[in-house]
C-alpha positions in Angstrom: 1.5 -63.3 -40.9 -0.8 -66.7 -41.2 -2.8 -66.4 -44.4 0.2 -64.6 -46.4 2.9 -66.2 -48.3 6.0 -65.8 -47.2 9.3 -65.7 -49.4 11.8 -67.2 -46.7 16.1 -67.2 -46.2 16.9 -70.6 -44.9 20.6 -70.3 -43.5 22.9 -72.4 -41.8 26.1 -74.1 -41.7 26.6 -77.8 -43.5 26.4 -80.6 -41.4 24.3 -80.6 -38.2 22.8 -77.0 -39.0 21.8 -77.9 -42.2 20.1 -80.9 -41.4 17.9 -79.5 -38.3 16.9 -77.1 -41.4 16.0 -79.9 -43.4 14.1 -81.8 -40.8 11.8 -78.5 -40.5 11.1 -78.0 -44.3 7.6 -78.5 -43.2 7.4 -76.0 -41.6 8.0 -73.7 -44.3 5.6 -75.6 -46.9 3.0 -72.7 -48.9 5.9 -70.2 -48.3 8.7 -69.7 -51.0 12.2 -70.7 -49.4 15.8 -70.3 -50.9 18.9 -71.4 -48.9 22.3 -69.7 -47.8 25.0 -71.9 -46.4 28.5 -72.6 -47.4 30.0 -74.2 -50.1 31.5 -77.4 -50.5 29.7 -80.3 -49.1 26.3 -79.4 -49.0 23.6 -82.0 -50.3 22.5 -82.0 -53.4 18.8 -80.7 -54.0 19.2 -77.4 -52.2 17.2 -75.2 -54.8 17.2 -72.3 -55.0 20.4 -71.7 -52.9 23.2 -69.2 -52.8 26.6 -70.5 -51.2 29.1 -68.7 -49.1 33.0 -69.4 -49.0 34.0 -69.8 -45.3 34.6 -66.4 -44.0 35.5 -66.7 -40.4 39.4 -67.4 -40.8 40.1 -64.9 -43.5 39.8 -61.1 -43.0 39.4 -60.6 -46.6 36.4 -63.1 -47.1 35.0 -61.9 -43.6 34.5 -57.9 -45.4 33.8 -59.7 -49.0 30.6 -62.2 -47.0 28.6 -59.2 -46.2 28.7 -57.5 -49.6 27.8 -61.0 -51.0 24.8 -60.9 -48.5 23.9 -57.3 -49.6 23.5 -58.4 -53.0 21.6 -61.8 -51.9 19.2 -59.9 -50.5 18.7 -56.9 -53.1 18.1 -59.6 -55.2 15.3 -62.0 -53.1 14.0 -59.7 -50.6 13.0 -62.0 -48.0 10.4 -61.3 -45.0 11.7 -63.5 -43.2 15.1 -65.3 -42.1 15.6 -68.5 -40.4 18.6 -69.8 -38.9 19.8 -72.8 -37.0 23.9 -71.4 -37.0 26.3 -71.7 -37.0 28.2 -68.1 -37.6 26.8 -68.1 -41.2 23.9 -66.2 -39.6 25.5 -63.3 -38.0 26.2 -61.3 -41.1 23.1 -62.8 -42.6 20.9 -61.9 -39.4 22.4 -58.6 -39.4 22.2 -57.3 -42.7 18.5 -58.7 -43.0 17.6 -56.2 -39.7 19.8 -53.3 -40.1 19.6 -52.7 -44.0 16.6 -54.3 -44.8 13.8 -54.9 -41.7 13.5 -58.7 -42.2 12.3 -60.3 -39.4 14.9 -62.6 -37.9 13.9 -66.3 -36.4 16.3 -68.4 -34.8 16.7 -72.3 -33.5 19.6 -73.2 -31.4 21.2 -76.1 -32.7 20.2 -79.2 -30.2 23.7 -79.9 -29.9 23.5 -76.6 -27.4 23.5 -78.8 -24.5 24.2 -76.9 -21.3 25.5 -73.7 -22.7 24.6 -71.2 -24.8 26.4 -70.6 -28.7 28.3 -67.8 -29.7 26.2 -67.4 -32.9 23.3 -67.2 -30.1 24.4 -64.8 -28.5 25.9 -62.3 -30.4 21.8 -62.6 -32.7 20.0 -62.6 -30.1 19.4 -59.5 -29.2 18.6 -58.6 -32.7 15.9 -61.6 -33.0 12.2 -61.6 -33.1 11.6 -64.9 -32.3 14.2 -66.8 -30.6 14.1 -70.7 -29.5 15.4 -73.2 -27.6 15.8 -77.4 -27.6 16.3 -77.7 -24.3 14.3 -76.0 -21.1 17.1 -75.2 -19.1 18.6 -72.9 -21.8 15.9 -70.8 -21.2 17.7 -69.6 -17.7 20.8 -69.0 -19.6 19.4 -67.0 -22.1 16.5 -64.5 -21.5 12.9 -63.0 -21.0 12.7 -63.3 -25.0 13.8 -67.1 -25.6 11.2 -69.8 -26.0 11.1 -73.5 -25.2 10.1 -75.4 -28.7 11.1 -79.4 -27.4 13.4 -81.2 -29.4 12.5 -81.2 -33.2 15.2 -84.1 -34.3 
């Protein structure tokens, strides 16, 4: 959509995610951003930004994460959602699609070596756009993953 602002949902995991996020803001300049990622220690500076308690060894936060998403997204209506991982983006990726037709763009991490993520693979068949660090991922994955070179 080149021409059009674009309001944008950054989301990723602390750490390694967060920063191959960072090293793309960029990308995302003349477009208005916000982030989703965890809490805890996440840098300071992330603005505007909405953090999620780790959900993916508690039942009860794993139900409670996509009603907080629900009402993240009532409440910004992105067009767009960008993820590097980790599984921060599957309830994010899917409640964007399924309840409110965002488009869905993702990065594998460059850590993704030889083998493919289990965030990747469980959004990827839901993504529009789909990328990869490394050209040999592109066997492992699909018709719809593209080659993008290293960006760290």
């Amino acid at each position: 959509m080149p021409g059009r602002e674009l309001k944008i949902a950054l989301v990723s995991s602390h750490g390694g995610h967060l920063t191959e996020v960072l090293a793309l803001k960029d990308v995302f300049k003349g477009h208005r951003t916000f982030f989703i990622t965890y809490q805890g220690q996440t840098p300071a500076g992330l603005a505007p930004a909405y953090f999620l308690k780790k959900f993916h060894d508690n039942l009860f936060e794993v139900v409670a994460v996509w009603f907080r998403v629900v009402r993240i997204f009532w409440r910004e209506r992105p067009d767009l959602v960008f993820s590097t991982g980790a599984e921060i983006a599957i309830p994010v990726f899917f409640v964007a699609k399924f309840l409110f037709g965002c488009k869905l763009a993702y990065l594998e991490c460059s850590a993704q070596v030889k083998s493919r993520s289990l965030t990747g693979r469980i959004v990827y068949p839901i993504c529009d756009l789909f990328l990869v660090q490394w050209e040999h991922l592109l066997v492992k994955y699909g018709k719809k993953a593209r080659y993008c070179g290293g960006l760290i």
